[in-house]
C-alpha positions in Angstrom: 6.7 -16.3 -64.9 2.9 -17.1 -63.7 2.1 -18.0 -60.2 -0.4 -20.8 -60.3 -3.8 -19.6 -58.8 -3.7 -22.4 -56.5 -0.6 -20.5 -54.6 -2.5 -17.1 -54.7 -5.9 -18.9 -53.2 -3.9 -20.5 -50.7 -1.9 -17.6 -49.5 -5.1 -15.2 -49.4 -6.7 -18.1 -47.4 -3.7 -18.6 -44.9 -3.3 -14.6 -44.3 -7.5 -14.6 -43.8 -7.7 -17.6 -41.4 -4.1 -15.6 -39.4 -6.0 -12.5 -39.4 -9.3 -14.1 -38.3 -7.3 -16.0 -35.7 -5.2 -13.0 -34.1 -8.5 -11.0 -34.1 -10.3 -14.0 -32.0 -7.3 -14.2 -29.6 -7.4 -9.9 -29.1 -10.7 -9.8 -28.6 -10.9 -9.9 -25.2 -7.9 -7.9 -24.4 -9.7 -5.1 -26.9 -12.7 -5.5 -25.0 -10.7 -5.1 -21.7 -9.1 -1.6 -23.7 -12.0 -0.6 -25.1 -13.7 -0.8 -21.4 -10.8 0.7 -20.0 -11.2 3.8 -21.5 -14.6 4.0 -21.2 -14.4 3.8 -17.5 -11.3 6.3 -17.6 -13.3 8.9 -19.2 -16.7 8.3 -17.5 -15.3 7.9 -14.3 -18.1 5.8 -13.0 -15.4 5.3 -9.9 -12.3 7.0 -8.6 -9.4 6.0 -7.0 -10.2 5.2 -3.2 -14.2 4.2 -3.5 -15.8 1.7 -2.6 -17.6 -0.1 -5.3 -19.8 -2.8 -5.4 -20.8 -5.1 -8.8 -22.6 -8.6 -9.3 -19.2 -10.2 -9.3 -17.0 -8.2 -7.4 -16.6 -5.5 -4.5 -13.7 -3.1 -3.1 -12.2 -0.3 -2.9 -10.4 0.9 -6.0 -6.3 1.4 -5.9 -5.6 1.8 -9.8 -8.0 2.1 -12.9 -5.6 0.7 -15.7 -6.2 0.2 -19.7 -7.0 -3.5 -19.2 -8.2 -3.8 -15.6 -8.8 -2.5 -12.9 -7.5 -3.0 -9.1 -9.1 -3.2 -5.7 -8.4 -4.2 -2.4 -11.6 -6.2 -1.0 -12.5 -5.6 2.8 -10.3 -8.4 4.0 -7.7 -7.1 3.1 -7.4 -9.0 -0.3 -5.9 -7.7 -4.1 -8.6 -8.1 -6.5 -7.6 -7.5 -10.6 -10.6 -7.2 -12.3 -10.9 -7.1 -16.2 -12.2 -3.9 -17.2 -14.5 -5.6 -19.7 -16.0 -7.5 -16.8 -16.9 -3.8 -14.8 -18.2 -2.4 -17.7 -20.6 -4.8 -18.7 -22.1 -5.1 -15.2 -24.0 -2.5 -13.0 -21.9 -1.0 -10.4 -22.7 0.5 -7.1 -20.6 3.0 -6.0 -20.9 2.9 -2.2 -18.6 6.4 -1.7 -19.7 8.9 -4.5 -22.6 10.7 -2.1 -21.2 12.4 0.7 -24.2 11.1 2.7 -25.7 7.9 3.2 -29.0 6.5 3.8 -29.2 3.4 6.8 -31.8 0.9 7.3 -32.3 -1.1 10.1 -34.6 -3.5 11.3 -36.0 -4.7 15.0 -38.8 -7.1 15.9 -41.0 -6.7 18.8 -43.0 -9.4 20.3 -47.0 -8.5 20.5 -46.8 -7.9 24.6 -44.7 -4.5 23.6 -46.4 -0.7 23.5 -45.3 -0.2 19.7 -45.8 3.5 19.9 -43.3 3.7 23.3 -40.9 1.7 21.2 -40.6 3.6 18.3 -40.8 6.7 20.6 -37.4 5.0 22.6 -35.7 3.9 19.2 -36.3 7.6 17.8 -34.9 9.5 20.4 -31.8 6.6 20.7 -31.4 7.4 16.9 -31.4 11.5 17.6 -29.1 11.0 20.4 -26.3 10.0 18.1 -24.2 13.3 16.6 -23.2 11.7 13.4 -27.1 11.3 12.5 -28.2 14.0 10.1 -30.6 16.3 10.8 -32.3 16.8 7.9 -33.9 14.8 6.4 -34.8 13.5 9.9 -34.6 9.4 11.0 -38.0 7.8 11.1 -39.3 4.9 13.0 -41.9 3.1 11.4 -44.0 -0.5 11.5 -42.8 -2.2 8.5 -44.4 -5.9 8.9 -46.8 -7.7 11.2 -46.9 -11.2 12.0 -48.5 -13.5 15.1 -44.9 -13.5 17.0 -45.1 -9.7 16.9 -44.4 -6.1 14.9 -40.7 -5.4 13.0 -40.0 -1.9 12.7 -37.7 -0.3 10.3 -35.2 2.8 11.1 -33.9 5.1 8.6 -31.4 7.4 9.5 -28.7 9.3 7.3 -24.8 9.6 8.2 -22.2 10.9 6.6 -20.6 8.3 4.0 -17.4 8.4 5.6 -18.7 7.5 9.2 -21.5 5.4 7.7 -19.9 1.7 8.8 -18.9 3.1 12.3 -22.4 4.7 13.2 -24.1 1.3 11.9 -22.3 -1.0 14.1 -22.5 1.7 17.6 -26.6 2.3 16.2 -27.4 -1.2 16.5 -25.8 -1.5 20.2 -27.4 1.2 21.2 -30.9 0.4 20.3 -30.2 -2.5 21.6 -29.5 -1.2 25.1 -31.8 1.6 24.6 -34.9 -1.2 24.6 -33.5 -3.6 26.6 -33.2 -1.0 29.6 -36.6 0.0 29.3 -37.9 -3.4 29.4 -38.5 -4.6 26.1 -37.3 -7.9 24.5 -36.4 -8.1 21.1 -37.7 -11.3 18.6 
């Protein structure tokens, strides 16, 4: 008994085109494994910190085969396809155990720029969660015809980072504006 060559083409063709088609529909859930266990080995994040990517930011609660979860600052349940972290740059926000800050303050041209970064730097010393060493700076950063901004740089620790942002940024505040000087 001879099977026609017809038959054999046709069944060869059918099983290619399935196969073609099942590998098309897997290949973003084999991207998402693939990922996943590229991140479970490298470890570019762990459980509990606070990441940052082009697309999405969080804090991690479970790194899983095919994605990965995190709970955003409002309070919100992010699933992210591991593919989708992979393939982006991420910023991990809690790795170091301390963190540089950057703020900025504009003076009008009527202020003594050298008593105001003297006032912000010892504001800025005043604070115990500021490290040491390397030591906050004050500097002029830009000029323009309303007046001078100045940047501080301090360093916290990561974990009290957000908190000693928020009381910095009163306390300059209060630390020029009982000494006179307006902010732009």
């Amino acid at each position: 008994m001879s099977i026609p060559n017809r038959t054999i083409i046709s069944t060869t063709a059918l099983v290619i085109a399935a196969g073609l088609a099942i590998g098309l529909a897997l290949q973003g859930t084999l991207q998402n494994i693939a990922a996943g266990i590229m991140l479970l080995v490298l470890r570019p994040f762990r459980v509990g910190e606070y990441i940052e990517t082009s697309s999405v930011k969080g804090k991690i609660v479970d790194v899983g085969l095919f994605a990965t979860e995190l709970r955003t600052s409002e309070g919100l349940y992010l699933m992210a396809p591991n593919s989708t972290l992979w393939n982006t740059p991420i910023v991990n926000h809690s790795r170091e155990p301390d963190r540089r800050q950057e703020l900025s303050i504009a003076v009008g041209n009527d202020a003594d720029v050298r008593m105001v970064k003297a006032i912000l730097l010892e504001v800025v010393k005043a604070d115990d969660r500021v490290i040491k060493q390397p030591g906050p700076r004050v500097y002029s950063d830009d000029l323009s015809a309303d007046g001078t901004t100045l940047k501080i740089e301090y360093w916290a620790k990561t974990s009290d980072w957000t908190e000693t942002r928020y009381d910095m940024i009163d306390a300059l505040k209060g630390g020029l504006t009982s000494n006179g000087i307006t902010i732009k």
